[in-house]
N, C-alpha and C positions, 0 to 999 in steps of 0.2 A: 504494500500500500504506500503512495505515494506520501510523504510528512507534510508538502506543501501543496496543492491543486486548485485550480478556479480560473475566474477571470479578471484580470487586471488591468484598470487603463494607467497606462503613462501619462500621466495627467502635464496639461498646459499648464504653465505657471504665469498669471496676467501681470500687467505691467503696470505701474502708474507712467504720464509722460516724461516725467524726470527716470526713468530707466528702473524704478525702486520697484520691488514686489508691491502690488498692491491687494494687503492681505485682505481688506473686506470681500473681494472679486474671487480671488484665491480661496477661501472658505465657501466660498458661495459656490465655486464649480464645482470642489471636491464633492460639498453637501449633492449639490444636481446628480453628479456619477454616481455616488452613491445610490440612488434614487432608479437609477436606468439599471438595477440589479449586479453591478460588479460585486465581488467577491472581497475588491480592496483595489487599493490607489497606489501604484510604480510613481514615487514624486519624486522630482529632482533626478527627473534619466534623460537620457538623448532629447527628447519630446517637452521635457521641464525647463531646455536650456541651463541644464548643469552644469556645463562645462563652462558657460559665460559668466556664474556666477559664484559667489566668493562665499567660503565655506563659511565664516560671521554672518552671511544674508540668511545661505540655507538654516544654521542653527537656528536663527531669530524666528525663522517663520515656520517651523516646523514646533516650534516652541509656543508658539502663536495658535497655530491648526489644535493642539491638543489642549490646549488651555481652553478652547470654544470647543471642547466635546465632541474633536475628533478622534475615537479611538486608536489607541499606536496598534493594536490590534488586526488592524484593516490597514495599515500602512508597510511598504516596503521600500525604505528609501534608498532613493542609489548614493551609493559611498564612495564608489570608487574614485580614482583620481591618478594624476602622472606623479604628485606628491606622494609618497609614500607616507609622510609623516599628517599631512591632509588628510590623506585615508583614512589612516590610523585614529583623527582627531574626530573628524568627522563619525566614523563607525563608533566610537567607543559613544560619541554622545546619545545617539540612538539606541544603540544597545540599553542605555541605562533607562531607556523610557519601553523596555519590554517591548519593541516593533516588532510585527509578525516577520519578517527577512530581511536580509540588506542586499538587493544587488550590486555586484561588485563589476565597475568595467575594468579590464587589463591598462596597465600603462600604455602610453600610445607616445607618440615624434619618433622616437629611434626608432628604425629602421632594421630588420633581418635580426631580432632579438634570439636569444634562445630561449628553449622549454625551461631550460632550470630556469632563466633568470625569471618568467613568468611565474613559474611556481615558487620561486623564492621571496614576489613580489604578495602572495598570496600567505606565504607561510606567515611574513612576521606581522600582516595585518592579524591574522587569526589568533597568534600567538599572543602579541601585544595589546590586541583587547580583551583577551584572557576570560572570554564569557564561552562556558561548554557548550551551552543550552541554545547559542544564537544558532539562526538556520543563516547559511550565505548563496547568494546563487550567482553563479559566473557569469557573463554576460559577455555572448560572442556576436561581433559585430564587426566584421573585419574589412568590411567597405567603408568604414569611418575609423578603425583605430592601426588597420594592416596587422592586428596579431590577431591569431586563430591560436582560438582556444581546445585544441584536437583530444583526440580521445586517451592521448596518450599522459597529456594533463591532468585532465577528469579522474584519469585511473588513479595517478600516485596521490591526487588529492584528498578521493575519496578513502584511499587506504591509508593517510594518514591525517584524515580529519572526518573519520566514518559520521559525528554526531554534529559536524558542522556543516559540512558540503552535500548540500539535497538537492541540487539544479541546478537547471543553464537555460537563460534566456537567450532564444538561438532567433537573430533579426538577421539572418547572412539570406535568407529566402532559398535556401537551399534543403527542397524537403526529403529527399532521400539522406540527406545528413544529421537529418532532426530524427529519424524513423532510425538510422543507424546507431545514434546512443542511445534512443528507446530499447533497441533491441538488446543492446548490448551491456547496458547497465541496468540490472534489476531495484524497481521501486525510485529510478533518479528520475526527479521531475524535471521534466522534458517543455519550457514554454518556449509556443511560438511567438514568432514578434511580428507576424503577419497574418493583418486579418484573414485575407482569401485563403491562407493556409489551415490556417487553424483549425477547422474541422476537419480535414484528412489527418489531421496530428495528433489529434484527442481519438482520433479514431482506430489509430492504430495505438494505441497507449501512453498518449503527449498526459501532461498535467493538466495543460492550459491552453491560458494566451495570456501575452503581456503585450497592447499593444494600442498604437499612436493612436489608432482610427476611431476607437474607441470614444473619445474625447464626443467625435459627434455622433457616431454609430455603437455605442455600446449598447443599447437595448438590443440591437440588429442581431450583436455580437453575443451574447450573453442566451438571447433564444434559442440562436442556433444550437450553442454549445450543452446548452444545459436540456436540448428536447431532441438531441440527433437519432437516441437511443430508439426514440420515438419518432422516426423519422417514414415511419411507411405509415405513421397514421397521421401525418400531416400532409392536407392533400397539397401544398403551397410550398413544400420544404425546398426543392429545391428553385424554386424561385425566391425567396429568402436569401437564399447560399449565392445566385446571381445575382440578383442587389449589391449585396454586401463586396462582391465583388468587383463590382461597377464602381461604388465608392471609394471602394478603395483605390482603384485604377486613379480616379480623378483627383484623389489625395497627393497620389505620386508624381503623378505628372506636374507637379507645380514642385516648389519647396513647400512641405507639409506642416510644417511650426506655422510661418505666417497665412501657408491657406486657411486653416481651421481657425487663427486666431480672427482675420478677417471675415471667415463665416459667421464667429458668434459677435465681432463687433456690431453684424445686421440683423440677425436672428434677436440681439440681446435688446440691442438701440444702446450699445453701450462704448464709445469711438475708442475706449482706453484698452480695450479689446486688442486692438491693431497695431499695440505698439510690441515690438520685439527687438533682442538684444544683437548690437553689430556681433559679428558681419551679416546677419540676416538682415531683409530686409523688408520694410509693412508692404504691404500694396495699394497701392494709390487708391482711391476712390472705389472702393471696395463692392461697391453698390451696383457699379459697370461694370463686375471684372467679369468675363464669359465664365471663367472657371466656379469663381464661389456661387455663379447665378445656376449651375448646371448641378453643383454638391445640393444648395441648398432645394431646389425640386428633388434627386433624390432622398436627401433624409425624410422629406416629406409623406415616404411613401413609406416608411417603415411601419409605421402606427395602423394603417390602414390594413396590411400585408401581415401584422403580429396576432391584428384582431381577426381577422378572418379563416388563420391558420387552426 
């Protein structure tokens, strides 16, 4: 049995126009996703613009989120970092608030690393926050950080961290390679980081999903996942399964931080919506763009397509 399974959005982190988290926004979309049935909340990953911000922001607000009765329970924040000693600082603070996981992304700039040095990068964060009980999950993404996190990793990690290392968030869209550590590591949870994938991955014995789309399609996301079992008694399912598909398609094809943010600055009527951290960048008059005009008629169709299933 899997220690860790569900569905998780990578949740956007909103902005105010001075660049600063703006936490009332910030607690209000967590509270939304919540609501659209996830499992729990990936904050401060790829999708959070973690990497733009500075590990005294993330503690603030993450201090903020639970202080307004956001469960750490339902929370998996990313930790990871190129700082080793960031990681470290970062991970042990959440740790101390009981978070249900930490994802961890691998150090990234250097170039042609080796396996030990990744797994070394891993050891002394584990070690050094000295908590048994935390669950950590690896986080392979090798088109944004160039390290692959291969099986050969996973193995020594899990054989010397059996009651810390439960998973790998695998965003490489590569599904015969998500299906391969399913196969191969018994009970390791297995999340995808792509929406369209995600039901052939729970399907073959994925955990999950942890992923960006979710932001505006998590109920989409979350039906599928949690009624596939029941999927010959949905006369609608795979038309569900092509939606979600659709959307996602049109998520990628732009940059997906400021498309989504740009969807809900018009869905919400809220302009602070639109703001995102260099080098991204908003998109102009959000109201014209063909792209969020074509997202925002599909999400529209999901409620209709949920209720009829």
């Amino acid at each position: 049995m899997h220690k860790i399974s569900g569905v998780f959005s990578a949740a956007l982190t909103p902005l105010n126009r001075d660049l600063s988290i703006n936490q009332d926004l910030y607690l209000s979309h967590c509270k939304y996703l919540m609501k659209q049935g996830h499992d729990g909340l990936a904050i401060f990953g790829t999708t959070g613009e973690a990497n733009s911000i500075s590990v005294r922001q993330k503690k603030d607000n993450i201090d903020f989120l639970l202080s307004n009765r956001i469960d750490p329970k339902i929370l998996i924040p990313g930790t990871g970092s190129s700082s080793l000693d960031e990681a470290i600082d970062m991970t042990k603070h959440v740790v101390n608030y009981k978070v249900k996981a930490v994802l961890i992304l691998p150090p990234f700039y250097y170039k042609n690393v080796t396996d030990e040095g990744i797994i070394n990068y891993y050891r002394h964060i584990i070690e050094r926050v000295g908590e048994n009980q935390m669950m950590y999950i690896l986080y392979h993404i090798p088109q944004n950080t160039y390290v692959s996190i291969n099986m050969k990793m996973i193995e020594i990690l899990i054989k010397l961290y059996p009651n810390n290392i439960v998973g790998l968030k695998d965003s490489s869209g590569d599904s015969s390679r998500m299906l391969k550590v399913i196969k191969y590591f018994n009970n390791f949870s297995v999340f995808c980081g792509d929406d369209s994938l995600a039901l052939n991955v729970c399907k073959r014995g994925g955990a999950g999903a942890i992923t960006a789309g979710t932001n505006v399609c998590g109920k989409l996301l979350n039906f599928i996942i949690k009624n596939y079992k029941k999927e010959n008694e949905i006369k609608n399912f795979l038309e569900l399964q092509q939606l979600l598909i659709q959307i996602r398609k049109i998520i990628m094809s732009h940059e997906p931080i400021s498309l989504m943010k740009a969807y809900f600055s018009i869905e919400d009527k809220i302009p602070e919506w639109n703001n995102v951290l260099p080098p991204l960048k908003s998109i102009d008059n959000p109201q014209n763009q063909k792209l969020v005009l074509i997202l925002r008629e599909l999400i529209k169709k999901i409620d209709p397509l949920i209720s009829n299933s």
